[in-house]
N, C-alpha and C positions, 0 to 999 in steps of 0.2 A: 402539275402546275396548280395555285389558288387560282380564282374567278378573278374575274375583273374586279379592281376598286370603284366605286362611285367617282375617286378623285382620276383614275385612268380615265374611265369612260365622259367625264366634263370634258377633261384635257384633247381625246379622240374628238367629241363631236365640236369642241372647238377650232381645231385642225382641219376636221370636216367642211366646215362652215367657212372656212379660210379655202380650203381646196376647190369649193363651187368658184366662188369668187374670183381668185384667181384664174381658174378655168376660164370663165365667162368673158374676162378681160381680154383672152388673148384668143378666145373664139372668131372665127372665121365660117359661118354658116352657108359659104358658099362652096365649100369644099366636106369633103367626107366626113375626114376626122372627127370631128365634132358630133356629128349624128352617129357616127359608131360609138363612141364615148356615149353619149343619152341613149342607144340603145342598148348597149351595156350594162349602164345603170338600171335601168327598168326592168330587164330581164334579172338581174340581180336584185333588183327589190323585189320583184316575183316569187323568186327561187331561195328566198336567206332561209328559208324553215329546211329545204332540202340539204343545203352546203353545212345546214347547223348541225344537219343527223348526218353528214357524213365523216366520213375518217380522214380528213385532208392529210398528207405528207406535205415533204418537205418541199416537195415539187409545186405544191399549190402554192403555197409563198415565192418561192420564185417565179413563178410567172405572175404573181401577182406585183411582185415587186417591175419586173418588167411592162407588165400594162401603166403600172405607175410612173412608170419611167419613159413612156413613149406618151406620156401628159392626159392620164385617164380620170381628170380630176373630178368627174361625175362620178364615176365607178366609183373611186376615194370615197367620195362622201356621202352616196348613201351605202356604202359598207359601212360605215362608223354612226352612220345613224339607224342603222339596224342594230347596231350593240342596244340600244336602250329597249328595244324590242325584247331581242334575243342575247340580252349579255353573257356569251357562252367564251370560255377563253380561248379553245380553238380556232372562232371565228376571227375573234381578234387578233391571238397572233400570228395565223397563217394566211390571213385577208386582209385582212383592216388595216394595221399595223405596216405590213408590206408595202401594200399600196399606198400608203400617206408617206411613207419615206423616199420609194421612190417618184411619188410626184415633185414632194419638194425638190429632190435632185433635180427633176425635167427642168422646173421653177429656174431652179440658180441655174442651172448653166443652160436657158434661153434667155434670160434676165441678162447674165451678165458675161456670157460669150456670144452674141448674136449683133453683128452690127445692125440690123434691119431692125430691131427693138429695138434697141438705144436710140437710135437717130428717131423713131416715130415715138419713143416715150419725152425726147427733146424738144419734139413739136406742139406737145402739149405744155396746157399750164397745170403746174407741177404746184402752186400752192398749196393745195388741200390735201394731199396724197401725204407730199413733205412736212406739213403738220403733224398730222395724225400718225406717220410712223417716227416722226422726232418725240414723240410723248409715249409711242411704244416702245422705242428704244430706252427714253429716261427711266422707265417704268420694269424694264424688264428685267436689271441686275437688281430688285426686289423682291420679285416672285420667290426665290430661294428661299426666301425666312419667312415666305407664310405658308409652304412648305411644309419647313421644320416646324414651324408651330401649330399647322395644322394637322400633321402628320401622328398621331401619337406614337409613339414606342415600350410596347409592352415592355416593366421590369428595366427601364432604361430609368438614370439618376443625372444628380444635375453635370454632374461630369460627361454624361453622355451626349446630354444636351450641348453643352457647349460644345465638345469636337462636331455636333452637326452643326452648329450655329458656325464654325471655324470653317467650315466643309461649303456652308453658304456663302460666307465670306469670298473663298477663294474664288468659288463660280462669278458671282458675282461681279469681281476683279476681273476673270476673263470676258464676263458679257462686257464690261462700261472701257476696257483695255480697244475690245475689237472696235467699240463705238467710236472709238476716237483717230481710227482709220478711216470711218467714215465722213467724218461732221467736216473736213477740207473740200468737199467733193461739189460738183456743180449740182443744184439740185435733184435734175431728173436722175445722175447715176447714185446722187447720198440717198432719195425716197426709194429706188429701187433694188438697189443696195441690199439697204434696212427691211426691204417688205421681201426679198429670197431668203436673206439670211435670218431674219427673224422666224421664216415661213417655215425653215430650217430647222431652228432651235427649238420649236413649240412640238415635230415631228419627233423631232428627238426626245423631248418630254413624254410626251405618250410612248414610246420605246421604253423607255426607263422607268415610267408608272406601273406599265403593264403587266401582266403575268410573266412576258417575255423577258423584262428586268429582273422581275422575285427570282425566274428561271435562273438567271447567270447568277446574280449573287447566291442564290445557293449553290450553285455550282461554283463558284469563287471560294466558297465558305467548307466546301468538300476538298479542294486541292491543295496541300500540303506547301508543294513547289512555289506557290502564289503568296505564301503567306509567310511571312517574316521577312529574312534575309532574301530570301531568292525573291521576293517584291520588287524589292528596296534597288537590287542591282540589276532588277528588270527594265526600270522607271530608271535610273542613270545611266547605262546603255544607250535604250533610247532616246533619251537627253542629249547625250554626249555625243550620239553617231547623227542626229539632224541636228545640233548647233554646228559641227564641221562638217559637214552640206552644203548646210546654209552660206556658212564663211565662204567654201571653196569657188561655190555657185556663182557669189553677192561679186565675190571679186574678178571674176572671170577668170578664176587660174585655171578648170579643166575646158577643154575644148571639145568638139565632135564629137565620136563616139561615148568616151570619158563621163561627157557632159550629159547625155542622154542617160548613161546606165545613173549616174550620179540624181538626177532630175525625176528617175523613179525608184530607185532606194531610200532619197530623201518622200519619196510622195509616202511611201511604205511607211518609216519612221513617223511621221508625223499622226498619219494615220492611227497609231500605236498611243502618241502621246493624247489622241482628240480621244481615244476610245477609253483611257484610261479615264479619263474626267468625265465622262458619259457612265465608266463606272459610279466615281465619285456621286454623281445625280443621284443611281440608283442608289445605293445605298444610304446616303447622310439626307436626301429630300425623302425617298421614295417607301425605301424597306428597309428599315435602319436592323443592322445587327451590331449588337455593343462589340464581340469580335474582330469587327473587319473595320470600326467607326476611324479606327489611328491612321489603317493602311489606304481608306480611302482618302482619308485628307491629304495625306502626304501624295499618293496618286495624281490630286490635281496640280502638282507643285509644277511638273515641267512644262504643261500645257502652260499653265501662269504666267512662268516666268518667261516663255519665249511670248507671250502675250504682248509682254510689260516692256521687252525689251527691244523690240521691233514695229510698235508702234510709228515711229517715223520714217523706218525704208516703208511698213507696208502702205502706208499715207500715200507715199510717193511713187511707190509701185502702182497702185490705184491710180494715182491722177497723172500718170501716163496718160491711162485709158480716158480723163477730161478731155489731155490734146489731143490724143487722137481723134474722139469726137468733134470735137472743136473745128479739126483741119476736115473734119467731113461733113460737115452739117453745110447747108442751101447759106446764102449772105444774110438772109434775114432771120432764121433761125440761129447765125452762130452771134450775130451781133445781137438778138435779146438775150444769150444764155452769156454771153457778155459780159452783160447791162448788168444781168441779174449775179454776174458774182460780184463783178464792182460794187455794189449795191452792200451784200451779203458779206463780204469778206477782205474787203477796203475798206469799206465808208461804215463799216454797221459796228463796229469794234473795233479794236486791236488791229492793224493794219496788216493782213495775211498775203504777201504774193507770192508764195511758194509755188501756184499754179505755171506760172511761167520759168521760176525755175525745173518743173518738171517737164515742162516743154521743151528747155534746152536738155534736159538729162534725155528724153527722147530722139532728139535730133542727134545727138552723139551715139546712142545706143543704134538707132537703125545707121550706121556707117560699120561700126564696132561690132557690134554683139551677134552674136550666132544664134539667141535664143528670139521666136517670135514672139511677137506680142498681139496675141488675137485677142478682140475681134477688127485690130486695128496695124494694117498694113502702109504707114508714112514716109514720106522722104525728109532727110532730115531739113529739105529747104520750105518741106509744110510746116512742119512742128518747130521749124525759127521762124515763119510767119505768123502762126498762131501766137509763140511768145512776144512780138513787136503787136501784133493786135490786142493785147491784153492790157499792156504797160502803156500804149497808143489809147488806147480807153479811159485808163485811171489819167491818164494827162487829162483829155476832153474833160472829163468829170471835174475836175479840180478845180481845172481854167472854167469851166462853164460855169460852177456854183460860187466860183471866188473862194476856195476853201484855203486857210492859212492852219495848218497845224504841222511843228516843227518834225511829231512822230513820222506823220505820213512822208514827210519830204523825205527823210531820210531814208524811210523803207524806199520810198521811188529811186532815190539815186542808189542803196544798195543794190535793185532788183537789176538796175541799169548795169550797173556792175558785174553784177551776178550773165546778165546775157553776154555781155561783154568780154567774160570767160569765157561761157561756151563756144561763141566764135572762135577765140581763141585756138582752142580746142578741135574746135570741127575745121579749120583751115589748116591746122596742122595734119590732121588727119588725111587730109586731101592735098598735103603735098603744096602749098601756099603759103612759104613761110613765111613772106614779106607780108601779106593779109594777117596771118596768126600773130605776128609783131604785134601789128599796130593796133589788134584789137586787144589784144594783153596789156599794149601801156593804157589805151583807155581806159582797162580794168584796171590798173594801178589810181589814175587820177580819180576814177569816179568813186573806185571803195577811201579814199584819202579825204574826199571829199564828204562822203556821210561817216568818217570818223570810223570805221571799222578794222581796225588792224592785223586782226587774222586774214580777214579777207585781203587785205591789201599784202598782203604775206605771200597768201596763196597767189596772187595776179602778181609779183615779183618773181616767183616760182616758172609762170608761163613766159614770163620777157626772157626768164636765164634760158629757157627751153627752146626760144623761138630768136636767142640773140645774132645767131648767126645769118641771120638777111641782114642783116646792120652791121659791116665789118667796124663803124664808127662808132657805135654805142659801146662805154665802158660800163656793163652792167654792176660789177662790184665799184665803181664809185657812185653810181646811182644807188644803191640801194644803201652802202657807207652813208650817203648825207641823208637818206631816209631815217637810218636808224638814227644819229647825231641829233636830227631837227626832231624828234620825237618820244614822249615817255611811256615804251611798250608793254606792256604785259612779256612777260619772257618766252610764252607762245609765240608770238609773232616773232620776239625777236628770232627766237632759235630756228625757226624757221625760215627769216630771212637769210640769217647766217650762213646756212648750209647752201642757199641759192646761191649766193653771194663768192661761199665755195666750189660749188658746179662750176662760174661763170669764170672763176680762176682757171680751172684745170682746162674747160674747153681753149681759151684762148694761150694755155702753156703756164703760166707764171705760178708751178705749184708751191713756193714758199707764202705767196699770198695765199691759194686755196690750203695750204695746212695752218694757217693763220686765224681762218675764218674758220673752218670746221674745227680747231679748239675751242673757239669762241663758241659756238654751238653747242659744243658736246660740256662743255664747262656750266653752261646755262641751264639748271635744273628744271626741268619741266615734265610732267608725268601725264599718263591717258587722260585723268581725274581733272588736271589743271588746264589742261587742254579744251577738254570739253567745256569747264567753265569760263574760258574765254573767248570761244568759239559762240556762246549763248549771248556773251556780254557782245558778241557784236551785233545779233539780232537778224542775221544772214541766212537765209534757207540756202547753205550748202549742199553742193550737190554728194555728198556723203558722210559716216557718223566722223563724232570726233577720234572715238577706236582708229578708224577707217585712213585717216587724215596723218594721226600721230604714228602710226605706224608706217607707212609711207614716207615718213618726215623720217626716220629712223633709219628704213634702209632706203635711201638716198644717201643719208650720212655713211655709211656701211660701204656704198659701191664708191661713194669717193673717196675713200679713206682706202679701197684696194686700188681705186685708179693712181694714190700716188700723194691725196693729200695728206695721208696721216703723218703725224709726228716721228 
């Protein structure tokens, strides 16, 4: 292995400096841990001349990585600031390095698996913290191109340059991609968020800086099998077996055991795709070899693009974990964190209530889903209080400040809408169809009412679903004068259509439902078209438009085997 770089060793005692910090914040000095951790440390600043002259194995990094990982964030940091001491690379990478990785690990998953944090990071005011890491995070998909430009590359040309400058790019795209997962979130979980995961990424840089980095890339740069084709179909494998994962998972088609093997083969994949772009670091930031410069970039391409492209379930996955919080915090803690989204994310811009749409995607998943969602165990009659507490807020605000703007109204009555589903949904669930009715037509009049016509598509969808408490309701002529009195986007229409054909076939009269499902299936509408009327109505749907369209499809499919087709 070379020595340490100067830009390793900044990077380490930066991470360092970050590992006290954190330590100290979640110190408890009336229990043990803590003074073995400081006693730890001292004994190891004692001792760094001894560990430097010895031979550590592989086994020292493992247990170092394990101290790190049971939150040895003293121990962490002054190992990394003995490198400026003793900048030897075995200390580094069988100590130092170890230990800074697995602290961050402790980090993220006390941060953001632990209900007893979260609820006491709640209780605080979270200003100052949520500043300072929303300027680390704006800040951080830049570091990559000073980097590359700091970074020199022996016998490298402008071409070289650029594929790391290409290489920066991509990173970069995945750091400000992940941000955007965050920036929905109530503050204490967006600052805490931002301050694991960043606490993360910086651990990870000093990996990739280090001797430990030059290590794999040359050993990258020695293996045949790694380089060319056998890459290329390394990185699309991996691609291709956690995007169908993902899908199988997102949709709940595998169940119990299925689901469990599924939920760590995808952990495996993914892990494959994070580690490939942790290459990419190394080589296009760190130790550029002109060689391996093409196969890195391309490396970061799958982590990227499942970045780019699930930005808005992982949005939503997240602010589960809000309602959950939400339905667990004291009355006067949950009504300032409240306050403070109403504040932040109603009234401060763009009118955002997606929070309570994931409230309702919560209350339906704890009936439904078999997967848990720690650190937050709800009923789904918490997580639809939480959502009426939220939309019960932005009213108060509204009414209290006199506020007239035409956006806001609309979002309120879509979100109304939007809950008005979910009931829907969740009384069907439990067997109350007469309840599921009546809150489905609501959903019909209130999406009608803020002008949103996919939505109002989808809540024609749950009346056909939920028609039979109503031997008197004619769903196909309701939804007939719907379409008539209205100039649709062919999304909604076609999707009304096929409701309109379900509601034929339940009630017998299949030459009307083959009527309507021509009508449907005639109306050309693609994933593409969908999703951009799905945007035009402004609706935080509780799913993508993929998701939506393709459900819209086979429904058509099972009615057309129930009897409607032509």
């Amino acid at each position: 292995m070379v020595g340490p770089t100067l830009l390793s060793l900044v990077l380490a005692g930066l991470a360092g400096l970050l590992a006290v910090v954190k330590r100290l914040e979640r110190a408890d000095w009336t229990k043990p841990p803590p003074w073995v951790d400081l006693a730890a440390a001292v004994a190891f600043a004692c001792t760094a001349g001894l560990v430097n002259d010895a031979d550590p194995g592989w086994w020292v990094a493992a247990a170092a990585f394990v101290l790190g990982l049971s939150g040895f964030g003293l121990l962490a940091a002054v190992a990394t600031f003995s490198l400026f001491r003793l900048p030897d690379l075995e200390l580094m990478a069988t100590t130092a390095v170890p230990l800074l990785l697995g602290f961050a690990l402790h980090h993220f998953l006390t941060v953001g698996h632990s209900a007893a944090v979260q609820i006491e990071l709640a209780v605080r005011d979270s200003t100052r913290p949520d500043a300072r890491w929303r300027f680390a995070a704006r800040v951080a998909p830049l570091v990559p191109f000073a980097f590359v430009l700091g970074v020199p590359m022996p016998g490298g040309d402008l071409a070289d340059t650029g594929l790391r400058l290409l290489g920066a790019v991509m990173i970069a795209v995945y750091l400000a991609a992940t941000d955007r997962t965050r920036a929905p979130l109530l503050r204490p979980r967006r600052w805490s968020a931002r301050s694991a995961e960043l606490t993360g990424a910086l651990a990870v840089a000093v990996l990739a800086a280090s001797p430990v980095g030059a290590e794999v890339v040359a050993g990258w740069a020695d293996t045949p099998e790694l380089i060319g084709w056998g890459w290329y179909r390394a990185l699309v494998l991996a691609f291709i077996a956690f995007t169908v994962i993902a899908t199988l998972i997102g949709r709940g088609i595998a169940k119990g055991p299925v689901l469990l093997l599924l939920i760590v083969v995808g952990s495996v994949t993914k892990a494959l795709v994070l580690a490939a772009l942790v290459l990419t670091a190394s080589v296009v930031l760190f130790h550029p070899v002109s060689d391996l410069l093409v196969f890195a970039v391309v490396g970061a391409l799958p982590a990227v693009i499942v970045a780019l492209r699930s930005v808005r379930r992982a949005a939503v996955n997240r602010q589960l974990g809000d309602s959950g919080l939400v339905a667990t915090l004291s009355e006067v803690s949950r009504d300032r964190q409240i306050d403070t989204w109403v504040s932040e994310r109603v009234l401060g811009g763009a009118p955002d209530l997606s929070l309570p749409d994931a409230a309702g995607a919560l209350a339906l998943r704890s009936l439904t889903n078999e997967r848990a969602h720690p650190p937050w165990q709800v009923t789904a009659d918490q997580a639809l209080a939480v959502a009426e507490d939220l939309l019960a807020a932005v009213d108060l605000r509204v009414d209290r400040d006199g506020l007239v703007d035409e956006q806001l109204d609309r979002s309120r009555l879509a979100a109304r809408g939007d809950l008005a589903l979910w009931y829907a949904k969740i009384q069907g669930e439990r067997g109350n169809a007469d309840l599921a009715l009546t809150a489905a037509k609501t959903a019909v009049t209130t999406f009608e009412a803020a002008g949103t016509p996919v939505a109002t598509a989808l809540a024609w969808a749950a009346v056909t679903d939920h028609a039979g408490a109503d031997p008197d309701l004619d769903v196909v002529a309701e939804i007939d004068g719907w379409l008539a009195a209205h100039d649709l986007p062919a999304a909604a229409r076609r999707h009304a259509l096929g409701s309109a054909a379900r509601a034929a076939l339940d009630r017998g009269d299949t030459a009307t439902a083959r009527d309507r499902l021509a009508a449907a299936r005639s109306t050309a509408v693609t994933a593409p078209a969908f999703a951009v009327a799905m945007r035009a109505d402004r609706v935080h749907f509780g799913a993508t438009a993929r998701e939506l369209y393709t459900l819209m499809v086979v429904l058509e499919r099972q009615a057309a085997a129930a009897g409607a087709a032509g």
